[in-house]
N, C-alpha and C positions, 0 to 999 in steps of 0.2 A: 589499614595501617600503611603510612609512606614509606618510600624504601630509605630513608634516615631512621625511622622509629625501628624499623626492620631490621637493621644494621646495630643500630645501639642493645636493641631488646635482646638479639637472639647471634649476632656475627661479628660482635663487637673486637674479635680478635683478630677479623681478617683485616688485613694492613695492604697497602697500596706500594710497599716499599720494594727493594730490588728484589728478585727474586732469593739472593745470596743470603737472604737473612731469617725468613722462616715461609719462601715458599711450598716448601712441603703441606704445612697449615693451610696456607691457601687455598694448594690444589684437593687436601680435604677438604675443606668449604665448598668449593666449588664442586666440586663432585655429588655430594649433600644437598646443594640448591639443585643442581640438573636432576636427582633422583625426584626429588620434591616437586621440580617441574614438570618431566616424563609421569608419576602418578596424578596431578593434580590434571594433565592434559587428556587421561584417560579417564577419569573420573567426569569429569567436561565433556569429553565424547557419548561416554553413555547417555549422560542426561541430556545433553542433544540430540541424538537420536528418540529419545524417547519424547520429547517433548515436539521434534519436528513431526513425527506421524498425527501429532495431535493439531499440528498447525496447517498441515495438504487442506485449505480448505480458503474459501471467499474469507477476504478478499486479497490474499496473499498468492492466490492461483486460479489463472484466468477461466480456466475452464475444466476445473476437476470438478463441479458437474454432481458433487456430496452438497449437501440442505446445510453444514454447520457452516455457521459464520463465528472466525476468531471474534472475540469479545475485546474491548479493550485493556482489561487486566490480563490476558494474554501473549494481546500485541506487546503491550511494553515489557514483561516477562523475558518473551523473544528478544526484543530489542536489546537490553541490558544483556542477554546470553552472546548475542551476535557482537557486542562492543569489547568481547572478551578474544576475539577470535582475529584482530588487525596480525599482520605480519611484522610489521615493524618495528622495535623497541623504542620508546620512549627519552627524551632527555631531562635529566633530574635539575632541578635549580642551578644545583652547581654544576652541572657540565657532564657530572661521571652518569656513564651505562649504567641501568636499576641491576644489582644484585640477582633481583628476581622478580622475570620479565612478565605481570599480568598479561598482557596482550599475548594469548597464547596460540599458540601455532596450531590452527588443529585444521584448516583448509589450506594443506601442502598442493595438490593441484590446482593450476589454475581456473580451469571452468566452474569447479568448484567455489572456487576463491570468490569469482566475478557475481556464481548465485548467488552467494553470501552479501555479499555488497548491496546488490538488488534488493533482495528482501529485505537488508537491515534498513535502507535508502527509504522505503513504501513505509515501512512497521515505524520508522522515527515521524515521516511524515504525518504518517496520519495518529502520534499520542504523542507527537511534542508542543506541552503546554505553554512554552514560552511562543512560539511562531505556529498558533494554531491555522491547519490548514481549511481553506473558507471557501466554498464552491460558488459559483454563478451558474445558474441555468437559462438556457437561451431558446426563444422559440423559431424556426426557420422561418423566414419571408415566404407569403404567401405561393408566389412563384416557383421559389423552390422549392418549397412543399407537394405543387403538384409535378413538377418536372421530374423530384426522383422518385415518385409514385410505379412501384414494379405494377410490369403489366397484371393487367386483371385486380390489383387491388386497388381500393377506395379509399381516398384521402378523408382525415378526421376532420378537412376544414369545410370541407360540402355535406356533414353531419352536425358539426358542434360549434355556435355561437362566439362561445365565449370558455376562457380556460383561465384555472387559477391553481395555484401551487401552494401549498403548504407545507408546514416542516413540524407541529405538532397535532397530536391529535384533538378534535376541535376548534381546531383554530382556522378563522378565516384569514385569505388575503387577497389580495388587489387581481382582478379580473381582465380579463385583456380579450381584445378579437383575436379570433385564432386565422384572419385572411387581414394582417399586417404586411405591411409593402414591403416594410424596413424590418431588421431584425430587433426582435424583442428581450430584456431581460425579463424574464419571471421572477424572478427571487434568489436567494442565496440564503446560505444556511455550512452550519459548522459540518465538518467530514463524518461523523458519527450519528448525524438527526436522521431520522426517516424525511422522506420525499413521498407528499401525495398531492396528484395533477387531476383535479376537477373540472368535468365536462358539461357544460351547459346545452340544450337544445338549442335555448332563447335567452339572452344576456338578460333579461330579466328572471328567469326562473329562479327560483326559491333553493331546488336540489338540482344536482347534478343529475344528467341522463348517462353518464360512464362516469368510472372511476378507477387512477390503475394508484396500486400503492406499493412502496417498498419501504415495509416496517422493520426490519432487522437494522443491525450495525453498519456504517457503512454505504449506506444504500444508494448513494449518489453513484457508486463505484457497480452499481448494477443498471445503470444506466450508461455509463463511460465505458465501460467492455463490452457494449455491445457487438456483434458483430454487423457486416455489413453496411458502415458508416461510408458518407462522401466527406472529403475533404474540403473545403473552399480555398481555390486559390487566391482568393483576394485577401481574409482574413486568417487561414492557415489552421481554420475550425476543425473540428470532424462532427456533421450532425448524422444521429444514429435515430433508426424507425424505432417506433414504441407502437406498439399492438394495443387500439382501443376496444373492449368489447361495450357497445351500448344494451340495454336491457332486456332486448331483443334476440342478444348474442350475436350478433351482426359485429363484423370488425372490421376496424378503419386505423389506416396508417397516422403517426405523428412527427416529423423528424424535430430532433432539439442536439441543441450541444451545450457540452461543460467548460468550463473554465473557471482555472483554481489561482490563486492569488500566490501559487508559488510552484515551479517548476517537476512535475510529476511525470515519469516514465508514460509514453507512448502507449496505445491500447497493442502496439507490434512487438513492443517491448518489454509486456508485462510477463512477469515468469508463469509458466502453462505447467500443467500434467506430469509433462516430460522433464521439464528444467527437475522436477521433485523427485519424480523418479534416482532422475542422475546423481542429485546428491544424496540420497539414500542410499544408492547401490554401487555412486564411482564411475558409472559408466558414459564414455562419450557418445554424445548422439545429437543429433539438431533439434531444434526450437520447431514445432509444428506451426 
């Protein structure tokens, strides 16, 4: 309902005129909306809370480290709860302050405020169907592939020929060396597909000799929070190692990087454990 329908339906006596005339009406109306607004904010609280413990989980928190991944009837759930909660009152057609202000006030602290922003900012991005968000997968140049090789471990490009990416199950795609000079795209695929990267011994072989997969929701984004990523100062990349194991169980290192076709919070930036905590509980404390 707009706040014209609202006004005609149910306030239709409250008037804009001097106070001298039937202020008193008014300020019982007004009084009436702010009761309605104080219960409707608390009612919105509970179910917030209750609905937040069920969202502490991939891919909304970097590292709580729980197996559930939000679903995307969830995320958007979230989202439309979090589009209720701006600070700021709205401007009606005509000019006048809404009656009765939906955007309800219910992260009065700031830090709070800021986690809200974050998480609604990720949960829009990744289940808005108008500007769907489309990742690009990148394989590092051979070089630096073995350059950021931690000591003692074995690089995947002095095990495995040839690598190829896919984003459903059964499905082939385009095959690539894995000791390219130049950096390589492998594929792309919508923010919600699974990502699986097949390893070849021999560019000719038939089946893969390793294979890593991320079937759940999301899964691009379990590749993108990895830890211990390099940055490139030339291109402003971050490629992150992937763990091959070949069938031998022997493991060998991969580095790749993402890149999304629309501006996505930093893997320093994503909200962690802690950010969840604090808006659970209120409490101030740093970002680990």
């Amino acid at each position: 309902m707009s706040d014209r329908e609202l006004k005609n339906s149910f306030l239709n006596v409250y008037t804009t005129a001097p106070h001298s005339k039937i202020g008193w009406w008014n300020g019982f109306v007004e009084n009436g909306v702010d009761l309605l607004r104080r219960e409707n904010e608390k009612k919105l609280e509970e179910n917030f809370q209750n609905i937040l413990r069920d969202m502490n989980a991939f891919p909304l928190c970097r590292n709580c480290g729980a197996k559930k991944t939000v679903s995307p009837r969830e995320m958007r759930k979230l989202t439309k709860l979090l589009q209720m909660t701006a600070r700021e009152r709205t401007e009606t057609d005509d000019g006048d302050a809404p009656l009765f202000d939906r955007n309800l006030d219910l992260f009065k602290e700031k830090e709070k405020l800021e986690w809200a922003s974050d998480i609604l900012k990720i949960a829009d991005q990744l289940t808005n169907a108008k500007k769907p968000l489309i990742w690009s997968l990148y394989q590092a140049p051979v070089e630096m592939q073995n350059n950021l090789m931690p000591v003692q471990g074995v690089s995947a490009v002095n095990r495995f020929r040839a690598v190829e990416l896919t984003t459903e199950k059964g499905a082939s795609g385009r095959r690539f060396s894995t000791a390219m000079t130049t950096e390589i795209k492998l594929g792309q695929g919508a923010a919600s597909a699974p990502v699986t990267l097949n390893f070849y011994k021999l560019s000719g072989d038939e089946t893969p000799e390793a294979r890593i997969r991320f079937a759940d929701y999301w899964a691009i984004f379990r590749i993108y929070l990895q830890r211990g990523g390099y940055q490139d100062p030339n291109n402003g990349r971050i490629y992150v190692p992937l763990t091959v194991k070949d069938k031998s169980g022997a493991k060998f290192t991969y580095f790749v990087a993402v890149k999304f076709n629309r501006d996505v919070p930093s893997p320093d930036e994503w909200p962690t454990k802690r950010d969840w905590e604090k808006a659970e509980k209120g409490e101030g404390d740093e970002k680990i």
